[in-house]
KOLLUM-221906 format. One line per field, with one value per residue (C-alpha): x, y, z; residue number from 1. Coordinates in pm, 1 decimal, padded with zeros to 6 digits. Layout:
N
east = c(X|...) .
north = c(Y|...) .
up = c(Z|...) .
guke = c(NUM|...) .
This chain:
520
east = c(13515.6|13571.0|13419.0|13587.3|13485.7|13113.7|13093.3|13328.5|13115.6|12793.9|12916.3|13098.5|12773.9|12579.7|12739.2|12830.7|12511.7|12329.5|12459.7|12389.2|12030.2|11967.2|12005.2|12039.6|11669.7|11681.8|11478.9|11635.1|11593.4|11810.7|11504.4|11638.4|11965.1|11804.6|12010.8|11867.4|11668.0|11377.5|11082.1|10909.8|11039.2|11032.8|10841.1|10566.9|10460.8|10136.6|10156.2|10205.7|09840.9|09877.3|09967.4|10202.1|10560.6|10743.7|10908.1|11050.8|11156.0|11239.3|11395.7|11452.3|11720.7|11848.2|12266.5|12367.5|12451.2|12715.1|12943.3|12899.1|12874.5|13086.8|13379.1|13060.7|12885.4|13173.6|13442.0|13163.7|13097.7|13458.5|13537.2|13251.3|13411.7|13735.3|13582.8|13464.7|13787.4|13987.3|13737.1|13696.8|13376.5|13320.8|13113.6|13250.8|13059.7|13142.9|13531.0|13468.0|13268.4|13628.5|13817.6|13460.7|13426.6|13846.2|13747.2|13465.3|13638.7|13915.9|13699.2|13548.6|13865.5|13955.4|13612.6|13666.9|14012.1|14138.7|13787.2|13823.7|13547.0|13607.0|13787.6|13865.0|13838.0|13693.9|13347.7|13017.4|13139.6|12950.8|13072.8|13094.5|12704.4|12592.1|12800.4|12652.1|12278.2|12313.2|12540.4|12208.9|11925.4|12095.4|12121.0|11806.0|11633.2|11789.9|11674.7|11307.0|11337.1|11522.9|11326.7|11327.4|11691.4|11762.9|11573.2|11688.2|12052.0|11961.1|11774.0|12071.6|12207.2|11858.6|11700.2|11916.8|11749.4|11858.6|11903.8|11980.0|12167.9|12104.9|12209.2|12186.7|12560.7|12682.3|12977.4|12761.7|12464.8|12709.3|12923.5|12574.8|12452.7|12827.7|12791.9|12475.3|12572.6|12866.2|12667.1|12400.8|12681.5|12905.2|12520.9|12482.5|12732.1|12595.1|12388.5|12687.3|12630.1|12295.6|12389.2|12339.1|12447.7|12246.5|12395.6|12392.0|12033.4|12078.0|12021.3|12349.4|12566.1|12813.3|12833.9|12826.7|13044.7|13172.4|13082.8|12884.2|12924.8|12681.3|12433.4|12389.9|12001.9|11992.7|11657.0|11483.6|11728.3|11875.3|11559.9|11628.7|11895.9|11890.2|12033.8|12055.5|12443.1|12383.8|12034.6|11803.8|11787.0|11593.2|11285.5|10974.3|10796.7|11025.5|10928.4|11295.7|11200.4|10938.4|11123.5|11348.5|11079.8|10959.8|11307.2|11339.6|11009.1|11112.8|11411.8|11240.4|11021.4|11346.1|11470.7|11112.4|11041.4|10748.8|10948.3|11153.9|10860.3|10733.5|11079.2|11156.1|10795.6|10921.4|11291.0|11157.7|10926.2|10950.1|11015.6|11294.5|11429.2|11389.4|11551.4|11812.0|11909.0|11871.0|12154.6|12404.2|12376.5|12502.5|12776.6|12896.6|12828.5|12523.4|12744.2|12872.3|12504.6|12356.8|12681.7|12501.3|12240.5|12607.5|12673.6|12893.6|12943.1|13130.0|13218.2|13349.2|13651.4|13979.3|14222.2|14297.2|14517.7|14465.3|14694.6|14607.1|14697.9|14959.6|15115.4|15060.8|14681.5|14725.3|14423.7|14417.0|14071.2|13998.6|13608.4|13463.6|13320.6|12989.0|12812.3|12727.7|12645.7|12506.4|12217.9|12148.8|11932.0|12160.7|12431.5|12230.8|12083.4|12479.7|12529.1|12230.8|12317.7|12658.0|12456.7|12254.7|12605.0|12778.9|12498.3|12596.9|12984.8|12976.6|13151.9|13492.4|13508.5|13369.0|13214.7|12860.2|12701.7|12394.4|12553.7|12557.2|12150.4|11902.2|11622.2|11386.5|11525.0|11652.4|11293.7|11232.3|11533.7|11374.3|11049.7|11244.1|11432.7|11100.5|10912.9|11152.1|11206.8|10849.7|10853.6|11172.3|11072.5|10782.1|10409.6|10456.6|10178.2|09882.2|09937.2|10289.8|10062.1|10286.2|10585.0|10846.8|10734.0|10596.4|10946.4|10894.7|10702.9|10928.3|11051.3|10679.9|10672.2|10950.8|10833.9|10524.5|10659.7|10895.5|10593.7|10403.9|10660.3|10646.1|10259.5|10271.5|10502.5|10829.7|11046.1|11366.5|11357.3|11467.1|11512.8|11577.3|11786.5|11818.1|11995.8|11983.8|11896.2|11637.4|11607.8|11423.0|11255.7|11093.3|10913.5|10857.7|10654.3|10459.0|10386.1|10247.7|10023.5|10117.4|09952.2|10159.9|10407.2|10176.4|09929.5|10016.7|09896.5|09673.7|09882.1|09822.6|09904.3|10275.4|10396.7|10396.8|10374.2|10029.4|09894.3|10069.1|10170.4|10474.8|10784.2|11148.3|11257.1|10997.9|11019.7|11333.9|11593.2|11936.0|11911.2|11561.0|11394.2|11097.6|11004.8|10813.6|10777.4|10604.8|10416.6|10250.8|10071.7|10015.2|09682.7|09882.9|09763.4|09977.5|10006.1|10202.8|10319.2|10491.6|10732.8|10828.6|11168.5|11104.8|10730.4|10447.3|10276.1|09972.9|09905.4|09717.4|09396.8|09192.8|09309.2|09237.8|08958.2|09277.8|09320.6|09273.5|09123.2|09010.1|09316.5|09556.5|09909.5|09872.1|09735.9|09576.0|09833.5|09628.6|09342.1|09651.2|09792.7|09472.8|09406.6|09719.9|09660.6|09301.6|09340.2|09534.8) .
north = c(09342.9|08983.7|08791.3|08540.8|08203.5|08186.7|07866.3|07883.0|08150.1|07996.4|07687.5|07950.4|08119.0|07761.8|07730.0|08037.7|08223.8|07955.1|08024.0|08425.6|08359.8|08237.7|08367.4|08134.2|08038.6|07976.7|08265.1|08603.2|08943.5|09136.8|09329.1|09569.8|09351.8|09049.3|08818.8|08784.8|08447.4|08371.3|08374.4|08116.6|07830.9|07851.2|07515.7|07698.2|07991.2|07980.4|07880.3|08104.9|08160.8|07938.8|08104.9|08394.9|08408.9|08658.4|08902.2|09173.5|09131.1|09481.9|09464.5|09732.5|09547.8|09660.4|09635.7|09273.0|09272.5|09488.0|09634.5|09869.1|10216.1|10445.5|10390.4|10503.0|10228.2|09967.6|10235.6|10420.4|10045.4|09945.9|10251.8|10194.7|09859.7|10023.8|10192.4|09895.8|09693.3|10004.3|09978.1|09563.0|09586.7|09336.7|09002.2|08710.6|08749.8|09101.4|09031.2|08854.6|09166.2|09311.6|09084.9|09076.7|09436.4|09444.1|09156.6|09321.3|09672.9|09527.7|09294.1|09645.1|09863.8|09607.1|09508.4|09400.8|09381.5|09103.2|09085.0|09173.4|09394.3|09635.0|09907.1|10053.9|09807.0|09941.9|10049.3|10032.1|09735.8|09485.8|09141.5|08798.9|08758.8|09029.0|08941.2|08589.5|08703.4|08915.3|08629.4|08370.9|08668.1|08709.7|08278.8|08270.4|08554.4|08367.5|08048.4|08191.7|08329.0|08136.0|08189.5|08595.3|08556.0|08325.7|08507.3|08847.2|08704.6|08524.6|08841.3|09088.7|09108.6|09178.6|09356.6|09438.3|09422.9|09572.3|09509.1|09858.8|09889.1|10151.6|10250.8|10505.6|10548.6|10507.2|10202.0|09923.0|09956.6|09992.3|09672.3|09482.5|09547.7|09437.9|09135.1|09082.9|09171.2|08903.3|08653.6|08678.0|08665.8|08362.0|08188.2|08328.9|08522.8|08604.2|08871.1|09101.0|09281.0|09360.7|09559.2|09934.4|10210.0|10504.5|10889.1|10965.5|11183.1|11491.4|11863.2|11987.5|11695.2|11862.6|12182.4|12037.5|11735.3|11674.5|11347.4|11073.0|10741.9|10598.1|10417.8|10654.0|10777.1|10977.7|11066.9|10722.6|10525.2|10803.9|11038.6|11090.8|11255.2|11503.4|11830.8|12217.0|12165.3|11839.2|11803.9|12085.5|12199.0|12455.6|12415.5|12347.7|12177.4|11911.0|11571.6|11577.3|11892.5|11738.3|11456.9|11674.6|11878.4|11618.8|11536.9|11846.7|11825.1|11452.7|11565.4|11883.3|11591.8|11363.3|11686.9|11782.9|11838.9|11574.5|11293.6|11378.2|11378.7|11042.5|10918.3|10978.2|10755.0|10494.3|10484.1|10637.5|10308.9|10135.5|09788.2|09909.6|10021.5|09736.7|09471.7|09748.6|09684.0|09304.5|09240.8|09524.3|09306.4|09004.8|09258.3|09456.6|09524.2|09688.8|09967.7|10020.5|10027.3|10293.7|10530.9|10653.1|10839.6|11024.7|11143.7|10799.1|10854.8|10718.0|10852.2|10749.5|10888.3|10734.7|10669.9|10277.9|10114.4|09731.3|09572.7|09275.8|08959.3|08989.0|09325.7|09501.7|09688.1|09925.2|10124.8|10414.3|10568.9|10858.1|10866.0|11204.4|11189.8|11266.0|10890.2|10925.2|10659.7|10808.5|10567.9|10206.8|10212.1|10339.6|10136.6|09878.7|10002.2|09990.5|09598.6|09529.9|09751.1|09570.8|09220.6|09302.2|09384.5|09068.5|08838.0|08995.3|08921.3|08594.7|08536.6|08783.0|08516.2|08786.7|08655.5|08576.8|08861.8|08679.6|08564.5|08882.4|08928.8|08665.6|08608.6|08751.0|09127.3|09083.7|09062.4|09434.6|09600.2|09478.5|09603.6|09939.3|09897.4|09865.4|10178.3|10396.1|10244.0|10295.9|10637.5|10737.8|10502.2|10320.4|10446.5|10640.8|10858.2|10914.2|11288.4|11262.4|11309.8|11064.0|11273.5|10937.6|10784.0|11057.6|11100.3|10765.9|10838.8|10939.1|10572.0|10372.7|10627.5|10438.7|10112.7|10154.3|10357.6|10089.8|09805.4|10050.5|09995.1|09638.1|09659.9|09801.2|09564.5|09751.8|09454.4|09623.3|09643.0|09309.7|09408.1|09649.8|09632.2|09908.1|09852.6|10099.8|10077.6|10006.4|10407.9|10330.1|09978.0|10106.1|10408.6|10214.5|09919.7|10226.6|10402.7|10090.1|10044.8|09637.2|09482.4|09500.6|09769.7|10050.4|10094.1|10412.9|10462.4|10723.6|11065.6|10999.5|10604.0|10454.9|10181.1|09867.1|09506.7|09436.0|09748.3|09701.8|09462.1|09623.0|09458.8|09535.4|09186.1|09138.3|09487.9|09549.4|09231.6|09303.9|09217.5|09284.0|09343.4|09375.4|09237.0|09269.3|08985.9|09120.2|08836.5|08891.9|08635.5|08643.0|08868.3|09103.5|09091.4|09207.7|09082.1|09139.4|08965.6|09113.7|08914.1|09052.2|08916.7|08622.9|08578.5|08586.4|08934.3|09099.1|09464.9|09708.9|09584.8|09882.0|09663.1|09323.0|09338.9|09327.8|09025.7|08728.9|08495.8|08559.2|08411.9|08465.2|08682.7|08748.2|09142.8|09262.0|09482.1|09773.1|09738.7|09725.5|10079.0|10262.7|10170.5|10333.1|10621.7|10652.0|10552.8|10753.6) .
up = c(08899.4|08930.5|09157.9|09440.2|09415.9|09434.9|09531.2|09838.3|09953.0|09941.1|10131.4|10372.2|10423.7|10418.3|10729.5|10904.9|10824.7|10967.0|11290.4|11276.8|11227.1|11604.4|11960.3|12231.9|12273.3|11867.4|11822.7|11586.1|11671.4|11415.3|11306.6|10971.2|11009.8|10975.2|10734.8|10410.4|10343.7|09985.4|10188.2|09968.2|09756.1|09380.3|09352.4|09550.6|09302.5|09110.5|08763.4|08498.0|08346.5|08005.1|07624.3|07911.9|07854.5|08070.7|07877.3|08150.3|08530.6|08745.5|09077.6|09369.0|09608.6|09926.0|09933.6|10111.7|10460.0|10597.5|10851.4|11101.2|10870.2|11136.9|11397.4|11661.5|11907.3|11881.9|12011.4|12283.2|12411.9|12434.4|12638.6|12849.0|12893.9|12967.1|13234.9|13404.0|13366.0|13546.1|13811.5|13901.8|13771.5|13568.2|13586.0|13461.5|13160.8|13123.7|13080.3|12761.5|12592.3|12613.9|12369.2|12130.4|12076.8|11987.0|11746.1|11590.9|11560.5|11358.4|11140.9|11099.0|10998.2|10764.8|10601.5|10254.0|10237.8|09980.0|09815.2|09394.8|09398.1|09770.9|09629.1|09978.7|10261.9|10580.2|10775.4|10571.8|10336.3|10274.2|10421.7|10259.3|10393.4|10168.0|09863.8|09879.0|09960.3|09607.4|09383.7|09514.7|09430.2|09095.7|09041.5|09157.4|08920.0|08628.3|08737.5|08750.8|08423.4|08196.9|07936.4|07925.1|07980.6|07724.5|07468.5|07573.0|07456.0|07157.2|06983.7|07097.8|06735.4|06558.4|06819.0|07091.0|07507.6|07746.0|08110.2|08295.2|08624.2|08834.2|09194.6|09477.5|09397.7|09759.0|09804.9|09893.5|09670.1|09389.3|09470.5|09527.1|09197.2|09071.0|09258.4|09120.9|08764.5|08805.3|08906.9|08631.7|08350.2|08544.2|08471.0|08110.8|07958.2|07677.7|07864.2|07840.9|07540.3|07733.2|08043.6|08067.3|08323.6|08221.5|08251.8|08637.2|08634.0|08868.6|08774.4|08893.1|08899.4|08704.8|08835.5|09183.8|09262.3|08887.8|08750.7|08897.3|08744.0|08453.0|08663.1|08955.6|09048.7|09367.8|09278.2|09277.2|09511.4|09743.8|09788.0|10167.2|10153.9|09857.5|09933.7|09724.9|09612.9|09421.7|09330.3|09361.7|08988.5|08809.9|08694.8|08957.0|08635.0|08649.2|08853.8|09005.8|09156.8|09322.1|09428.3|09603.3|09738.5|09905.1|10028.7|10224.9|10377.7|10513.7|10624.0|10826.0|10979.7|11069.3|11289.8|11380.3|11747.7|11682.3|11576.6|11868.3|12123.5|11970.1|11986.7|12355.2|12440.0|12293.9|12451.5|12774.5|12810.1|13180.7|12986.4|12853.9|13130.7|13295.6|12978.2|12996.7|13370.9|13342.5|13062.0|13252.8|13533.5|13371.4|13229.2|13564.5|13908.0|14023.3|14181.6|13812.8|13668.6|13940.7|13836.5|13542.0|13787.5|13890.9|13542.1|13404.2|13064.2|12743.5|12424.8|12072.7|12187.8|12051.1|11794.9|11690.7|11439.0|11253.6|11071.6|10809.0|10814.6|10535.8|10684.5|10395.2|10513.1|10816.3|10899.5|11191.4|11265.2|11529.6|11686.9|11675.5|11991.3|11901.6|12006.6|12376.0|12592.7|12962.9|13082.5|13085.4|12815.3|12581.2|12649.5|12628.1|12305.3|12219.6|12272.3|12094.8|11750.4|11787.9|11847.4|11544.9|11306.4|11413.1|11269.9|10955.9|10986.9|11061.6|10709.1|10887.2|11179.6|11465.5|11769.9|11803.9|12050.2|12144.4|12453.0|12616.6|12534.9|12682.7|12386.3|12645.7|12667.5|12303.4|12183.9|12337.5|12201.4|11861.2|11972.9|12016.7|11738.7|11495.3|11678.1|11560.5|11191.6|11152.8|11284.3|11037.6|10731.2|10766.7|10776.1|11058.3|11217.9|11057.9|11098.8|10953.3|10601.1|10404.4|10447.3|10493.4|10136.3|09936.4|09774.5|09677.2|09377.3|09143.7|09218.3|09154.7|08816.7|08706.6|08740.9|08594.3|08306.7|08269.9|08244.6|08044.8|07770.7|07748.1|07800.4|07425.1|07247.7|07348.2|07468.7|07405.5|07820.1|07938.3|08312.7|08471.1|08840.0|09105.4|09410.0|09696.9|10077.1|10350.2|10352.7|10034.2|10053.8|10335.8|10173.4|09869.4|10011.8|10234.5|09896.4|09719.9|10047.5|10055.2|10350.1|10661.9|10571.6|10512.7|10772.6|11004.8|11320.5|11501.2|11598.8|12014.4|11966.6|11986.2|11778.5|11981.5|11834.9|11973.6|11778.6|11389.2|11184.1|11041.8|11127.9|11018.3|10935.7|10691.9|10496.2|10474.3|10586.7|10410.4|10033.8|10092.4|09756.0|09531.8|09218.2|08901.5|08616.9|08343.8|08104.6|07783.0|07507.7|07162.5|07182.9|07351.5|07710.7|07972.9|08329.3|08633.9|08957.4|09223.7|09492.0|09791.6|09971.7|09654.5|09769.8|09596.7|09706.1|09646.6|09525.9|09813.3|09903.4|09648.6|09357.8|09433.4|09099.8|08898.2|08980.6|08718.7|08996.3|09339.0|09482.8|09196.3|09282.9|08913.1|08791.2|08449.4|08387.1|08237.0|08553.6|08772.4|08628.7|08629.1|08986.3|09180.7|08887.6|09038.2|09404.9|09659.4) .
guke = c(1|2|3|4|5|6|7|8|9|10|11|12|13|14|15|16|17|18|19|20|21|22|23|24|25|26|27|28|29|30|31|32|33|34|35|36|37|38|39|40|41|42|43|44|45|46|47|48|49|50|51|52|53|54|55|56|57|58|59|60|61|62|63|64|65|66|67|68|69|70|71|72|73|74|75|76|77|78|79|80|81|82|83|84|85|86|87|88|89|90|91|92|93|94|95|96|97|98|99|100|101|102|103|104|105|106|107|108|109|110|111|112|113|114|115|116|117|118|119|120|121|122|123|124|125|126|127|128|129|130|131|132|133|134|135|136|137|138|139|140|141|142|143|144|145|146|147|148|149|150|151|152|153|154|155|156|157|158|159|160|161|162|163|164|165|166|167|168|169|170|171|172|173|174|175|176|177|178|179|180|181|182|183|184|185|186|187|188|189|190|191|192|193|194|195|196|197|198|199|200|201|202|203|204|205|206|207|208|209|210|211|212|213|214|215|216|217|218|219|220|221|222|223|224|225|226|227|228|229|230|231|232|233|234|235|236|237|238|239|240|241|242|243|244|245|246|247|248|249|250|251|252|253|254|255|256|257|258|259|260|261|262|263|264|265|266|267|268|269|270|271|272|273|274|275|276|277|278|279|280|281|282|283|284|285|286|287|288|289|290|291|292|293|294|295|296|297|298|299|300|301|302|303|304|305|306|307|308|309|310|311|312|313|314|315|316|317|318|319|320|321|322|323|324|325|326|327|328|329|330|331|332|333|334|335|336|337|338|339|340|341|342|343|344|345|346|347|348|349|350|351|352|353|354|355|356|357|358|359|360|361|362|363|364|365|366|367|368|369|370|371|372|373|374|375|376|377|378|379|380|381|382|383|384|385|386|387|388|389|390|391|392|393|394|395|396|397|398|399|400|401|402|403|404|405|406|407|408|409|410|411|412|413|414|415|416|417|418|419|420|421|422|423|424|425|426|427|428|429|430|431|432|433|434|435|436|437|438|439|440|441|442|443|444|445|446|447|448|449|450|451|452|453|454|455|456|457|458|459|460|461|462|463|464|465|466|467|468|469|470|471|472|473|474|475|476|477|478|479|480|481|482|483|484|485|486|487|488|489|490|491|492|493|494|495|496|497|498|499|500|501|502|503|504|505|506|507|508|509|510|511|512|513|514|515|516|517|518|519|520) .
């Protein structure tokens, strides 16, 4: 894969993504969709301790900002706005929506089309946004590390380093972590001779769905969704067992009549109700509004055709009919989902949605919008027993095994990449219990913002990932530092007496291991 012109589409997101990072009132609300940003400048990390010299980095990265993943709330919304254009019953306001949602369907059918790299163009791609939040993370891993980079590719002939790829093996995990890849070597080519895709790891992959690509890991960067047919294996004594064990029981829990119950408090809340009927009014009439108490409803029903620009793309998609909108919550719900994917297309020229939400209303949708991440992949209820990040495990293992290596003199490791989704960021920061992303809340409580700290925009932003330099000196002493989103993070709270100074972000590396081996 080749990829287009980095530097055009830095200075195209330079200036577009600017503009998808603010609503009207300057404020963002994009919540899981939040466009990716470093949350701390390089010039700003601590020191490395002195006689340290980083000799292994490992990174778990979210895929880059996307498209919508279905033909499902843009086509429900636009027939909802069919409805009201039959009837007159549109506001001024609401006649624009119209031309928008056409606009972002099509940008839609034809994601990716034209980019070396998109094999098949279309829903779930990931947009110019995402390719240049992963080239920068890649530039900007190389930059930190010159060093471990440049001697990684100097000592490839007498002792050859690696630097392993692996991915959740859906589209747009694998064409981040090419994008990524691409970017490293347009900085240092000589890292080539470096990269490796390990055998696809799954029991039954070959019996099942024939052969998964070298550099596929369900198991550590797909865990919540395993199922019997592809990954279920043998042998109980194996740790992928477990790990799809403790798929099952999540995904019991994300049909359970509990998560449904704690679900409906948080959408059948009077505020959002009320933000609900404030931004349909700007949209239609209030006759049009009060019809969904006489059964209005709107469907994903529909079959549309794009054409690209050059004629030679024609796309023709058919909704299944299965996204209802019936009240004025979720329709509203709708606009803002759609408001959230447009900040992330900016790059594909579609219209900015925050005019149709006022910051104020916005700011509960995202409210919304976090109560039920954190129900399905955060912390979750304390009750919940660790169900949503359990499965994570398999996922730390690797990590630490991974440092454990260079912790006793095996540098043939150089890095080691994994690029997957906010399905398992999420779990992954909840398993490592980092401050702010792993607290759960009492069974009878319901997420609110005035009662946690976790918050979707800072866990898991698209490209949102989570890093490990490894440094060692000539005595042999290992330490760690983790950043989070590229910022300096602390471990969980137990191990702070890893620490090398009170306030220090770096870890003795052997205190570090024995205390998430100890601790629960």
């Amino acid at each position: 894969m080749r990829l287009a012109r980095p530097a055009a589409l830095a200075l195209a997101c330079a200036l577009l993504c600017a503009g998808a990072q603010a609503g009207a009132s300057g404020e963002r609300f994009y919540q899981t969709k939040t466009p990716y940003q470093p949350q701390q400048e390089m010039a700003r990390y601590q020191p490395v301790p002195a006689g340290y010299h980083a000799v292994q980095t490992q990174m778990l990265a979210r895929h880059g900002a996307r498209g919508l993943t279905g033909f499902k709330t843009d086509l429900a919304l636009y027939n909802l706005w069919l409805q009201a254009s039959q009837e007159g019953a549109l506001t001024p306001l609401g006649a624009a929506l119209g031309p928008d949602l056409r606009q972002l369907m099509r940008a839609n059918f034809l994601l990716g089309y034209g980019v070396p790299g998109i094999s098949k163009p279309g829903y779930g791609n990931e947009t110019m946004q995402g390719i240049q939040e992963h080239t920068a993370l890649a530039q900007r891993m190389q930059q930190r590390l010159p060093e471990l980079f440049r001697d990684a590719a100097a000592s490839a002939a007498q002792q050859p380093r690696r630097i392993t790829v692996v991915t959740s093996g859906k589209d747009r995990a694998v064409d981040s972590g090419a994008f990524f890849v691409q970017a490293l070597l347009a900085r240092q080519a000589g890292l080539a001779p470096l990269l490796d895709y390990p055998p696809a790891r799954a029991p039954q992959a070959a019996s099942a769905d024939g052969k998964r690509p070298a550099g596929t890991d369900r198991y550590q960067l797909y865990f919540h969704q395993l199922n019997a047919k592809q990954d279920k294996g043998s042998d109980p004594a194996d740790p992928l067992y477990r790990t799809y064990m403790d798929s099952q029981a999540y995904q019991a829990y994300a049909s359970s009549a509990d998560l449904h119950t704690k679900e409906g408090e948080i959408l059948n809340q009077p505020r959002l109700a009320e933000a609900a009927q404030v931004v349909l009014a700007r949209l239609f009439t209030p006759a049009f509004v009060a019809s969904f108490s006489q059964g209005r409803r709107s469907t994903n029903s529909g079959t549309y055709s794009y054409t690209s620009n050059d004629g030679k793309l024609v796309q023709t998609l058919t909704g299944d009919g299965h996204t209802v909108i019936d009240n004025p919550t979720s329709a509203a719900l709708a606009l803002y989902e759609l408001y959230c994917a447009a900040a992330d297309m900016q790059g594909e020229g579609v219209a900015d949605f925050g005019r149709y939400l006022p910051s104020a209303q916005a700011a509960v949708f995202a409210e919304t919008d976090d109560a039920i991440s954190f129900y399905r992949k955060g912390p979750a209820s304390a009750g919940s027993g660790g169900v949503t990040y359990r499965m994570a495990q398999l996922l730390l293992d690797d990590f630490f095994n991974t440092a454990d290596a260079a912790a006793r003199g095996d540098l043939s490791q150089a890095a080691k990449l994994r690029f997957a989704h906010a399905e398992t960021v999420v779990p992954f920061a909840a398993l490592l219990g980092l401050r702010g992303m792993s607290e759960s809340l009492p069974d009878d409580v319901t997420y609110r913002y005035d009662n946690s700290p976790w918050r979707g925009e800072t866990v898991a932003p698209m490209a949102a990932n989570v890093q490990w330099d490894v440094y060692r000196n000539a005595d042999g002493n290992t330490l760690v530092r983790m950043l989070y989103n590229e910022k300096e993070t602390a471990f969980k709270p137990a191990c702070d007496s890893a620490r090398i100074g009170s306030d220090s972000f770096y870890y003795d590396y052997g205190r570090l291991r024995a205390c998430y081996r100890n601790q629960p």
